[in-house]
C-alpha positions in Angstrom: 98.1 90.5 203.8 95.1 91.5 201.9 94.8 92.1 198.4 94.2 95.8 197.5 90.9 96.6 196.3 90.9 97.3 192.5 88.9 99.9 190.8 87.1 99.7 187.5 88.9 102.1 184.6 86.3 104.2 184.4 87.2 105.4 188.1 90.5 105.1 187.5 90.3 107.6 184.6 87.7 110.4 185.7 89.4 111.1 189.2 90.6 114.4 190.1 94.0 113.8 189.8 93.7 112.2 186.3 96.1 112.1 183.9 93.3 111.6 181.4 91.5 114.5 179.9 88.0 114.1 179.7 85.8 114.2 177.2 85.3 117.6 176.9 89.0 118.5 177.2 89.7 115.8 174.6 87.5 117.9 172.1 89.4 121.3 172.9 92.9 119.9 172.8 92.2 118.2 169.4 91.1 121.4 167.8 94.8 122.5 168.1 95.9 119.4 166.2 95.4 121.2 163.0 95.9 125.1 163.7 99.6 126.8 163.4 101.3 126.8 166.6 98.7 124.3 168.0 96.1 127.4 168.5 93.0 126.0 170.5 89.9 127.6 170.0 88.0 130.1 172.4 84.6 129.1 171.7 83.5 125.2 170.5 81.5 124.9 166.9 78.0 125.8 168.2 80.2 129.7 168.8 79.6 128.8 172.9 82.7 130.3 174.8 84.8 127.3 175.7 84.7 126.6 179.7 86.9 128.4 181.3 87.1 125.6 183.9 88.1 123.1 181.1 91.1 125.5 179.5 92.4 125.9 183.5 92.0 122.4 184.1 94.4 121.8 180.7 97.1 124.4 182.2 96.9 123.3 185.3 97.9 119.3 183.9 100.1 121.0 181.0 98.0 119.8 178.0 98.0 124.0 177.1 99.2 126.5 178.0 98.9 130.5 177.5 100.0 131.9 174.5 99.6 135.9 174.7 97.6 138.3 175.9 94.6 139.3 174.8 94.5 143.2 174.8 90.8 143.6 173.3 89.7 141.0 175.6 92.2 140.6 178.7 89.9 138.0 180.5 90.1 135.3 177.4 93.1 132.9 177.5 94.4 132.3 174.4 96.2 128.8 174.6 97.9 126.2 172.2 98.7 122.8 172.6 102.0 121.7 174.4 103.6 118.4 173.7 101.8 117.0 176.3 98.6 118.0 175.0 99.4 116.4 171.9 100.6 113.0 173.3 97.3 113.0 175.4 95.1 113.6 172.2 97.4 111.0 169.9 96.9 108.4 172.2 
C-alpha cells in the first residue's frame, strides 16, 4: 500500500472547506474581541464596507453570526462573535 500524499499547511489551511479563517476573516472576527456582545464591525478602519463575502463565509463556518436587523439599512448584517469565532481568533 502506498503512502498518502501529504500536503504542505499552507494548502491544508486555505482550502475551501477550512476550518481556518483567513487573513481577512481573522481581522473581522478580532474586532469583536473588544466590543459588548462581541459586535463586529460593518466597515474595516480605512471606513471600506467589510466584504460581504467574508461576513457570509464567517456564518456559514459559525465564527458570527446575525445579531438584528438593520431597519435603516435592511441589506447590512449586523453580526457578533460566537464562541467559535472567539476560539478561532484566541488561537
Amino acid at each position: 500500500m502506498k503512502n498518502p500524499k501529504k500536503l504542505a499547511p499552507e494548502k491544508i489551511m486555505t482550502g475551501p472547506k477550512s476550518r481556518r479563517p483567513t487573513p481577512s476573516q481573522l481581522e473581522w472576527l478580532k474586532c469583536g474581541l473588544g466590543e459588548p456582545g462581541g459586535k463586529l464591525p460593518l466597515f474595516d478602519g480605512l471606513g471600506q464596507k467589510v466584504s460581504e463575502r467574508t461576513i457570509k463565509s464567517c456564518i456559514d463556518k459559525g465564527w458570527a453570526s446575525p445579531w438584528f436587523d438593520n431597519p435603516i439599512k435592511p441589506d447590512w448584517l449586523v453580526c457578533k462573535l460566537t464562541d467559535e469565532g472567539r476560539q478561532q481568533v484566541t488561537k
